[in-house]
N, C-alpha and C positions, 0 to 999 in steps of 0.2 A: 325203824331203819328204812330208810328213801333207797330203793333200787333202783331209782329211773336210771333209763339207759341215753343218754347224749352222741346224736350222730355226730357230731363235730369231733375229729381228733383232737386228741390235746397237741397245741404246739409246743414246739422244744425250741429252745433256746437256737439248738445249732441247726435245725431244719427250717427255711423260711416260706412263710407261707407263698400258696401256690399265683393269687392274688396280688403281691406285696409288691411294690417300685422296687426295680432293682435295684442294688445299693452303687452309691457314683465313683466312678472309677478316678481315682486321680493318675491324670498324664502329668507328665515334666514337659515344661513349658517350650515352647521349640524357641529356638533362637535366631533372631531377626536374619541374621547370614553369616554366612562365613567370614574367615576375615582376610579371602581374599575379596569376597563379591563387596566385603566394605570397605575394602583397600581400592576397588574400581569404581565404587559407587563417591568417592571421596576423590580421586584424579579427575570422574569426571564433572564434578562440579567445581572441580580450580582449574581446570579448561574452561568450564561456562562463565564461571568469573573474568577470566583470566583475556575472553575473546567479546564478551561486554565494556570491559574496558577498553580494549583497543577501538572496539568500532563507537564507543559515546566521546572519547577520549578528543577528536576534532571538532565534533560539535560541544563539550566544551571548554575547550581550548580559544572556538571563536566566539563563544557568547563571553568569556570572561576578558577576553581579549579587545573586543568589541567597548571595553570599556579605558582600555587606555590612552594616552597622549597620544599625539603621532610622534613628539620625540624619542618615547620609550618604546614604539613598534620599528620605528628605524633604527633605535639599537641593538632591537632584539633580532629582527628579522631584516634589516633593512638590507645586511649583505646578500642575502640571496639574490634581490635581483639589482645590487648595482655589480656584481660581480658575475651573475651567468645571466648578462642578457640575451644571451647571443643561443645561449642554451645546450652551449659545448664548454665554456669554460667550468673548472675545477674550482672548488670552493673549500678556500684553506682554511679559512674561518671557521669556529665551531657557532653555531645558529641557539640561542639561547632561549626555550621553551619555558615561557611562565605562564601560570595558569592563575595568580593574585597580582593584579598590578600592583606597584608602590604606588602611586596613588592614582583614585578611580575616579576619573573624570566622564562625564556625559557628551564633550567637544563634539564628538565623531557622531551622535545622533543629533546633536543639534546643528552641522553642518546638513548631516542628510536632508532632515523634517525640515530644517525653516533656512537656513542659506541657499540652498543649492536643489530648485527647484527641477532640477533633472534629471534627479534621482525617484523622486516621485513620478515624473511622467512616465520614467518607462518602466516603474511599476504598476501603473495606470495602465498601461501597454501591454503589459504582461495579461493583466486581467481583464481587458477587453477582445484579447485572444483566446483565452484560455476557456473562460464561461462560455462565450456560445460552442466554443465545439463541445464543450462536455454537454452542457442542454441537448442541445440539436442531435448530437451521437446517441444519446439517450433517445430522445424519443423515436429517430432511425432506427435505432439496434431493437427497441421494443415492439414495433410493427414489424419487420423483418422477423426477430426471433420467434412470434408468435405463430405467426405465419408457417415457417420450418417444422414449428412444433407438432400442427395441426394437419398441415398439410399432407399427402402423402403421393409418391409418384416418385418415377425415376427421375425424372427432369430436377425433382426437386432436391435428392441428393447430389445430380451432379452438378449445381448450383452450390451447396452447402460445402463442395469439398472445395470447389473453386475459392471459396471465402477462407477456407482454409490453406490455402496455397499462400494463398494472397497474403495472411498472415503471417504465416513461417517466413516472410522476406522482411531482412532489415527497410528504415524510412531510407536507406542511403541509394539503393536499389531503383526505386520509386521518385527520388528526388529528382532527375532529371526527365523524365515525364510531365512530372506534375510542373517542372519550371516551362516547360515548352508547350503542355496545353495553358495555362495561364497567361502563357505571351500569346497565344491563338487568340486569345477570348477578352485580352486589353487587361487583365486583372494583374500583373504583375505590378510590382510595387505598390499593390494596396493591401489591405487585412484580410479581403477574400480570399487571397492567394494561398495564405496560410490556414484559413478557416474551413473551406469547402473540402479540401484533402483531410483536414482531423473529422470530419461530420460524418465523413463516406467511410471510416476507418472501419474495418473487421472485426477488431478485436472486440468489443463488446456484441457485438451480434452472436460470434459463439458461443462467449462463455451462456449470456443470457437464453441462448439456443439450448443450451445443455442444462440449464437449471429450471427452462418450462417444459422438457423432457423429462424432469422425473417425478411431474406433477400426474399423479392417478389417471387414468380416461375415464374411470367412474363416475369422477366430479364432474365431468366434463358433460357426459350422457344423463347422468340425474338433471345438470341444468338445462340440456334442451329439451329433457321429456317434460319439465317446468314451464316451456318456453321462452327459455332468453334467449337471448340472441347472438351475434357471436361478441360483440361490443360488448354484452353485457357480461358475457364468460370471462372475458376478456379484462377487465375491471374490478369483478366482484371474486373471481376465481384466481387468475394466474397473477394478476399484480399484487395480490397479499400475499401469497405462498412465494414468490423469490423476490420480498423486499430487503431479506439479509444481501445476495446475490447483487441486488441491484445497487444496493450501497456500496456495496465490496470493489462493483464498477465502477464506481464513481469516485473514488478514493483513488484508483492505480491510473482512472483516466485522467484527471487532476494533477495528480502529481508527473505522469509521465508528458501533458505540454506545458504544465508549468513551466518544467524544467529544460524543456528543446534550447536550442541555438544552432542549428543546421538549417529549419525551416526559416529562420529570418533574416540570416547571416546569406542565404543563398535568392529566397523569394521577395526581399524587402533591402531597395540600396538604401532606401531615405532612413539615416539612422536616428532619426526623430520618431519611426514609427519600432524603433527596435525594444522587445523587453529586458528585463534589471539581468535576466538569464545572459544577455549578450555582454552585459557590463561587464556582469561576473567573471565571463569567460576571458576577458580580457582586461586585466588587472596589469597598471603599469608603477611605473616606482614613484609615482607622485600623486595614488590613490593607494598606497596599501593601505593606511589609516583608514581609510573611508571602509575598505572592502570588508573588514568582520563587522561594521556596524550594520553596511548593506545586507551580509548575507544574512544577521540574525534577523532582521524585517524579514529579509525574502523567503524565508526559513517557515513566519508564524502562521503563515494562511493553510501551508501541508499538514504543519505539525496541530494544530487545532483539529484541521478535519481528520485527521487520525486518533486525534484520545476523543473526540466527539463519534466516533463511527468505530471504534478499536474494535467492540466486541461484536456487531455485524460485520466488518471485514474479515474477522478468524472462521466468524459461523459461514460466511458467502464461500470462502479458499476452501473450510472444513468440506463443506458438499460439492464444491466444484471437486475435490479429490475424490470424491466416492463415486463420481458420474461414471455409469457403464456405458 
């Protein structure tokens, strides 16, 4: 007969051991929301629908448009302006909105591109104004902002707010300045007129200001105890860390003289030197045909540097919103 004696108690069924996982609890599954939070989560995306549509809904209205007769755009649209030219008359007419033409013809691009070589100039016009001031504003707003960043001193904020004044003013404000130094300086009615005012523009110097301000001073201090220099800070340091930012400027700077007609309509009588922007603006009843084919051109150089630059422009606004 074996007496051994076994320190280990015996376990029992319904005592678990003191070691053992404890056994897994089942929860009841929560549920996604309520149904009011899904009754709100559900209006508010046939709101987002619903305000997508209205704002895609003219541009494409003109790209499909863009593709018909001009007999069938003066059917559709023609009464508006032989009936309110004046821009007070009443329009009994109803205005007949088609977005498939009956039949899709090319006429109105191949008037633009190869007839009617006027159309091209002063889209050529467009873009030999529009490019340097973005270049040039760039590389202004980049020596400046760096400068702000770095620097430090009163002088130098009261400099910085000044630029900020200067911004919070419409161009309408400013326009007659810039017409009356221009005629000091003999530049009126050339491209300088309009080019030297967008170069010297504030707006990119800020934001640019505020996105080499939330660049680290650590980095800054590790490269001079390296010794670089300040070019070389300047180059190796700040221009990678706000290349999102700088594209994000170059996208709003772009598109905001693309699209002017104040500055040439006011600084520029020779309307040989006017861009497509001035055409557009003045649209008469024996160009409507022409004008959606014009404006889908004038349309593709924004719209490209937008889906080309999309997700650095969200990432540039995303940190320009977080600047303290």
């Amino acid at each position: 007969m074996n007496d051994t004696f076994d320190p280990k108690p015996a376990q029992t069924a319904d005592i678990p051991p003191q070691n053992a996982a404890p056994m897994p609890v089942r929860r009841r599954r929560k549920r996604k929301g309520t149904l009011s939070q899904r009754i709100n989560l559900m209006l508010m995306t046939l709101f987002a629908a619903a305000a997508a549509f209205a704002f895609l809904m003219p541009t494409v209205l003109t790209i499909t448009n863009s593709f018909m007769s001009q007999s069938e755009i003066s059917a559709n649209y023609g009464v508006i302006f032989s009936a309110a030219t004046d821009g007070k008359t009443f329009i009994s007419k109803d205005v007949n909105l088609k977005f498939i033409p009956d039949i899709v013809s090319a006429s109105q691009y191949i008037t633009v591109l190869f007839k009617s070589p006027d159309y091209l100039l002063k889209f050529w016009n467009a873009m030999i104004l529009t490019v340097p001031i973005v270049v040039f504003q760039i590389v202004v707003a980049l020596g400046a902002s760096y400068s702000f960043a770095r620097l430090t001193g009163r002088l130098k904020e009261i400099v910085f707010f000044i630029y900020i004044i200067v911004m919070l003013m419409p161009y309408q404000v400013t326009l007659v300045p810039n017409y009356l130094v221009s005629d000091k300086l003999g530049l009126l009615n050339t491209r300088l007129a309009v080019i030297l005012p967008g170069v010297f523009s504030p707006f990119a110097v800020y934001l640019l200001t505020k996105a080499m301000r939330r660049i680290p001073k650590v980095y800054y201090e590790a490269a001079m105890l390296d010794g670089a220099g300040e070019f070389t800070i300047f180059t190796t340091i700040s221009l990678p860390m706000v290349r999102s930012s700088l594209f994000s400027v170059v996208i709003l700077i772009f598109i905001d003289y693309w699209n002017m007609v104040e500055q040439p309509l006011i600084l520029l009588a020779d309307e040989t030197l006017h861009p497509l922007s001035v055409f557009l603006s003045k649209i008469n009843t024996q160009e409507t045909g022409l004008a959606f084919a014009v404006a889908v051109i004038y349309m593709m150089p924004s719209l490209l540097l937008f889906l080309y630059g999309e997700d650095a422009l969200v990432e540039g606004i995303a940190s320009s919103a977080t600047l303290k």
